[in-house]
C-alpha positions in Angstrom: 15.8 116.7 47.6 15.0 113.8 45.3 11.8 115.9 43.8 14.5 118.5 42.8 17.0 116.7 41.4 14.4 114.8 39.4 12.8 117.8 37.9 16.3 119.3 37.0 17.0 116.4 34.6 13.5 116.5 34.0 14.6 120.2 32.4 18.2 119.2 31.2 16.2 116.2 29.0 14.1 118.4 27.9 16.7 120.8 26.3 18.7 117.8 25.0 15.9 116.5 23.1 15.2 119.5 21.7 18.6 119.7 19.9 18.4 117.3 17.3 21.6 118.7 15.1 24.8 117.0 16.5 27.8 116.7 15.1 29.2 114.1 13.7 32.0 112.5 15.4 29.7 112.9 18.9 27.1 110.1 17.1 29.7 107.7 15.8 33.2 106.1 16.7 35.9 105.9 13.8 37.3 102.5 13.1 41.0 102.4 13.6 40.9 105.0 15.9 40.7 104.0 19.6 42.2 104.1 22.7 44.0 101.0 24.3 44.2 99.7 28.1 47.6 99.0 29.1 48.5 97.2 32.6 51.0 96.3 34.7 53.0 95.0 38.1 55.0 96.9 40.3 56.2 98.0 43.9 55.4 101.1 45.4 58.5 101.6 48.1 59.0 103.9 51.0 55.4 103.7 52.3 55.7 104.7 56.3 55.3 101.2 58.0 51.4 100.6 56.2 52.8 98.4 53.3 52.0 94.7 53.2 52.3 92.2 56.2 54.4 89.3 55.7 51.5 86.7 54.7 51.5 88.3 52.0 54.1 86.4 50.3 54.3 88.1 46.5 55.4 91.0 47.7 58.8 89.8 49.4 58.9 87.3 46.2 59.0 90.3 43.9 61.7 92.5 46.4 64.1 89.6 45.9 63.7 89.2 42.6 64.5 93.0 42.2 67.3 92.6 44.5 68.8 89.9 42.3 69.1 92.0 38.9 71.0 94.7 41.4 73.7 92.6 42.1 72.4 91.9 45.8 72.9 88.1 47.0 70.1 86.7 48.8 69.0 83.5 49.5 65.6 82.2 47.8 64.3 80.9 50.3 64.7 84.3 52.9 61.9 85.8 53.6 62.7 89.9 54.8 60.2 91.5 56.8 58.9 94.4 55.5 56.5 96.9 56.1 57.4 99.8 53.7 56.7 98.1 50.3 53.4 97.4 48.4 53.0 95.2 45.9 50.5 96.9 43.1 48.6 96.7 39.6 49.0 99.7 37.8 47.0 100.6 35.0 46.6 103.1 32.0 44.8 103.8 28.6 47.4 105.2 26.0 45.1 106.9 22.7 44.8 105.9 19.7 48.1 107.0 16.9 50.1 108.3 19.8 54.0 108.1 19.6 56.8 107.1 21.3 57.9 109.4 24.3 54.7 110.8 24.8 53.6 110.9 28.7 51.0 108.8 30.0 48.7 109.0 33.7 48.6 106.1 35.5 46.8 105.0 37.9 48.0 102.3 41.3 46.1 99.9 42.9 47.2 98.0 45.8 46.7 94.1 45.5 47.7 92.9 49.0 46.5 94.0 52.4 48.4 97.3 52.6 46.9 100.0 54.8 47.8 103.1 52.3 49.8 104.2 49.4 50.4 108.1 50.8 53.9 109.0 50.3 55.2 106.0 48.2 57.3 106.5 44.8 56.4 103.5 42.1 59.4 102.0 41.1 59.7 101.3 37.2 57.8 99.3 35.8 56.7 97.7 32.6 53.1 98.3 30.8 51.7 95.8 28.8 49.0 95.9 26.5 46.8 92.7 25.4 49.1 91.3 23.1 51.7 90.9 25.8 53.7 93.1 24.7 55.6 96.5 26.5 54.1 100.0 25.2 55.2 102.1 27.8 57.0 102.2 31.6 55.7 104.0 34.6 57.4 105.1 37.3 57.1 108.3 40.3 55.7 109.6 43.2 51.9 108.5 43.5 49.3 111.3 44.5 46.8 109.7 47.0 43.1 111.4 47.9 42.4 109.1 50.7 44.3 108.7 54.3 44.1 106.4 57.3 45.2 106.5 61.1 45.4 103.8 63.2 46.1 104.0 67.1 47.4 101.1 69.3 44.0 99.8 70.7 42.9 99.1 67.1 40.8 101.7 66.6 41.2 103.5 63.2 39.7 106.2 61.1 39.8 106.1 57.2 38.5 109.1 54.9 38.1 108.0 51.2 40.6 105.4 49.7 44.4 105.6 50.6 45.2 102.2 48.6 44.4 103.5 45.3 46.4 106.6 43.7 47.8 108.2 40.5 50.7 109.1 39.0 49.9 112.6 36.3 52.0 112.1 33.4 53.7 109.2 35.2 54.6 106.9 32.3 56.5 107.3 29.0 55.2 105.8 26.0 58.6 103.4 24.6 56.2 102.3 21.5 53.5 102.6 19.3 50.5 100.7 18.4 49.7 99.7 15.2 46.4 101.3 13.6 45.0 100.2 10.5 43.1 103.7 9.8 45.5 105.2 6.8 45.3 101.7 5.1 41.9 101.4 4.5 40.2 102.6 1.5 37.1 103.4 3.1 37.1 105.0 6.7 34.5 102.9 8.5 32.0 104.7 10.9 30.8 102.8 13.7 27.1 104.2 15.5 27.3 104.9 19.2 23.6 104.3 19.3 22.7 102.1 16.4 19.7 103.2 13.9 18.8 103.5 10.7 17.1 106.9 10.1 20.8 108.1 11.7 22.7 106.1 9.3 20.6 107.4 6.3 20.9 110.9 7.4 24.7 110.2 7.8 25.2 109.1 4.1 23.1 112.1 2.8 24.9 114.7 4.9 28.2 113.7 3.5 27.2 113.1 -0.1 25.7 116.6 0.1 28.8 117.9 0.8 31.6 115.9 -1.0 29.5 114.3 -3.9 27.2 111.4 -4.4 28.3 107.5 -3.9 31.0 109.2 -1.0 29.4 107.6 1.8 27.3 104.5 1.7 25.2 103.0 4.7 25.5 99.9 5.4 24.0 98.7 8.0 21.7 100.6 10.8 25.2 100.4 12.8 27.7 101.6 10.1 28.2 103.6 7.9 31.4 103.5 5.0 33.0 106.5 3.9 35.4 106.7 1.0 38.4 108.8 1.8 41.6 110.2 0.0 44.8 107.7 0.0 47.5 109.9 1.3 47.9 110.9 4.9 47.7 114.7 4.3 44.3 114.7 2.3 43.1 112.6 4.6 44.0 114.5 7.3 41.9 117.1 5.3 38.8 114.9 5.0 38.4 114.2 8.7 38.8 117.8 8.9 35.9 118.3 7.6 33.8 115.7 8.7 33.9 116.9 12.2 32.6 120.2 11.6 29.6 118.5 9.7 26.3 118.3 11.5 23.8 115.1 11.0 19.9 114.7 12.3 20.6 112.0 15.0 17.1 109.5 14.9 15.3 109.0 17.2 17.0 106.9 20.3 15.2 104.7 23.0 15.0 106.7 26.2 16.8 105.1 29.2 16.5 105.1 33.1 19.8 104.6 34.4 19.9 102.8 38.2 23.2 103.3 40.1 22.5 100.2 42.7 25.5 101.8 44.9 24.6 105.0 45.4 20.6 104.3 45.2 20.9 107.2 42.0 18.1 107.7 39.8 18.2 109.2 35.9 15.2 109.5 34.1 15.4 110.7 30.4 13.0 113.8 29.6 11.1 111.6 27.0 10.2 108.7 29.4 6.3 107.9 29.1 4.3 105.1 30.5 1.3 103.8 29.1 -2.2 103.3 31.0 -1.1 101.7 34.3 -2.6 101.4 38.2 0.3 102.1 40.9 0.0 101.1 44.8 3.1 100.9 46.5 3.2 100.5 50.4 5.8 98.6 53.1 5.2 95.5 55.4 7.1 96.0 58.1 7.3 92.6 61.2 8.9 93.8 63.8 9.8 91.0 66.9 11.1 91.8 70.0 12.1 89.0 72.5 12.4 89.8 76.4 13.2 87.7 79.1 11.2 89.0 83.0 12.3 87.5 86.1 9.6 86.1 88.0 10.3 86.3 91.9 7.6 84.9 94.5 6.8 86.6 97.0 7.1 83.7 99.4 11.0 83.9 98.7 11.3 87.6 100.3 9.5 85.9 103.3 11.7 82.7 103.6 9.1 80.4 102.5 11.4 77.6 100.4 7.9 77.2 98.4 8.9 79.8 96.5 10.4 79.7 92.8 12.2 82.3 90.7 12.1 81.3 86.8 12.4 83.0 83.9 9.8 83.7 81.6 9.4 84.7 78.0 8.0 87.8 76.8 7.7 88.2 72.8 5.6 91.1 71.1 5.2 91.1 67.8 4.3 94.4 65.9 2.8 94.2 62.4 2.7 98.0 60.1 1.3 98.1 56.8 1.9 101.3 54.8 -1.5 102.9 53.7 -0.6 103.9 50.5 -3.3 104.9 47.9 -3.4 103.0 44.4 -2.4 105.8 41.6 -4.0 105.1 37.9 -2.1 106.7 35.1 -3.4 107.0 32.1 -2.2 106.5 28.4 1.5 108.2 27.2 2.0 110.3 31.0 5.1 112.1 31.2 8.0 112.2 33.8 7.1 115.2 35.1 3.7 113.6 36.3 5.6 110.5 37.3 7.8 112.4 39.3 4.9 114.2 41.5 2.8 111.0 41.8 5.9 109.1 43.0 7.2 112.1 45.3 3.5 111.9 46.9 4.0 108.7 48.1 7.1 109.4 49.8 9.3 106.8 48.2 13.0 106.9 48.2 15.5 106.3 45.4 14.9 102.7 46.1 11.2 102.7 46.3 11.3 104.6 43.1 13.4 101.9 41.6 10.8 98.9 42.2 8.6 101.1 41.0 9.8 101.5 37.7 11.1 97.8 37.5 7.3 97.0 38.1 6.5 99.0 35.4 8.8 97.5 33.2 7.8 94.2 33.7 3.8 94.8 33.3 4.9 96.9 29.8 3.6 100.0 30.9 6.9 101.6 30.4 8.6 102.9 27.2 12.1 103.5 28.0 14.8 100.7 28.4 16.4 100.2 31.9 19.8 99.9 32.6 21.8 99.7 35.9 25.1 100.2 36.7 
């Protein structure tokens, strides 16, 4: 299984780097235009006995607090017993130029030891971006993907994660966050993967299409583009930028290690120079018994007879025989694919493997785990 989803992004690399036209706005970010993370705390109510237990002391905190600013008169220092409410961060990203009273998903995470969210409604609550300030307020019924059961000898059965849900359009935007993109003269382009021969082909393409001295490179990373001063003809402009396609350089190729799931992405350009491979397992395995020794003088009555207990360890060394692989100068993932499938090695294997490479310089492409 690992061969074949190797050699399929073997193939899907392949394709990609064969299309070296992109468009513009898939190589570079715009400056001023970006999306902001928004977060907040809340309760999520009417959850059916699996909300926080009382050492969690927050949550009945925040219910009296709420109870308060509804007129309700209760003691600080009372402590009610619930099981229905869960205290919770909820968090969402809001894009960039949007406007008040446009809807917003959110997303609910518990933060104290509730057992699951199924079936609880968020009640309002304020969204706050980094400046401390409110953008927007969330509030509904949460959709949950996960569930757990419980019976009353303790055993329980949970299927994904019931203490994390969402809320589809669950939050109203009350304001608007400032973007600096219509003031600027220039509209600044910022590289998603930084280089030069990308930035030059960038300033070419657009002079080429709206005149020399339009666009200017400055720096392998950015790239300034003068732009018409009112809104409308600006509008225009990025119009037209996003249609235009650009020669992306050439970019470092990446192996991408998920440590979680043990997933492993190899780029259809990765190559490794002249390098000898051996990769086998030690495996010490000890197993301790105890035998009961029993004389036979004690079935007989004799009182010379003993019974002790003896120890009885066995120790079991296995080294893999694994042969040594050489490969030579500028090989190609499809051949590191079949030498490392011959060996047998799983996602993990394959991962020290390439980390080995890495480290001895016998690989061209940059590692990165997630």
């Amino acid at each position: 299984m690992l061969r074949c989803l190797l050699l399929l992004l073997l193939a899907t690399g392949t394709l990609q780097a064969e299309e070296q036209s992109r468009y513009l706005m898939d190589v570079v970010d715009v400056q001023g235009l970006r999306d902001n993370q928004l977060v907040g705390y809340g309760l999520v109510v009417g959850l059916n006995g699996t909300g926080d237990r009382s050492q969690v002391k927050f949550t009945s905190q925040s219910v009296v607090n709420m109870l308060k600013q509804f007129g309700v008169q209760i003691d600080d220092k009372t402590d009610p017993k619930l099981k229905n409410v869960a205290a919770v961060a909820v968090h969402a990203t809001i894009t960039s130029l949007a406007s008040p009273g446009q809807s917003l998903d959110v997303t609910v995470s518990s933060l104290g030891d509730a057992k699951s969210l199924q079936g609880g409604t968020l009640l309002m609550t304020p969204l706050r971006a980094v400046d401390g300030e409110v953008y927007a307020v969330a509030q509904g019924n949460l959709v949950v993907g996960g569930i757990s059961a419980a019976g009353r000898n303790g055993s329980s059965v949970t299927v994904n994660v019931p203490t994390v849900g969402t809320i589809p359009n669950g939050a109203l935007l009350e304001a608007s966050i400032k973007s600096n993109f219509s003031d600027n003269e220039d509209i600044i382009l910022n590289l998603k993967d930084p280089n030069f021969k990308t930035a030059r082909n960038i300033e070419r393409a657009v002079n080429e299409l709206f005149g020399p001295d339009i666009a200017r490179a400055q720096d392998h990373a950015k790239v300034l583009v003068h732009a018409p001063k009112s809104n409308r003809e600006r509008v225009t402009f990025m119009s037209m930028l996003e249609e235009l396609k650009i020669d992306q350089g050439r970019r470092s190729p990446r192996i991408v290690f998920n440590s979680r799931t043990g997933t492993v992405v190899l780029g259809g350009d990765v190559v490794v120079r002249k390098a000898a491979v051996s990769h086998g397992n030690l495996t010490v395995t000890i197993v301790e018994r105890e035998n009961v020794s029993q004389p036979n003088g004690a079935y007989l009555g004799n009182a010379a007879g003993e019974t002790v207990v003896t120890n009885d360890s066995q120790v079991l060394v296995e080294q893999g025989n694994k042969r040594m692989f050489v490969w030579p100068e500028g090989t190609s993932i499809e051949e590191i694919v079949r030498a490392v499938n011959s060996l047998g090695a799983t996602p993990m294997d394959l991962m020290a493997i390439l980390e080995a490479l890495s480290e001895a310089g016998s690989l061209e492409a940059d590692l990165v785990v997630i």
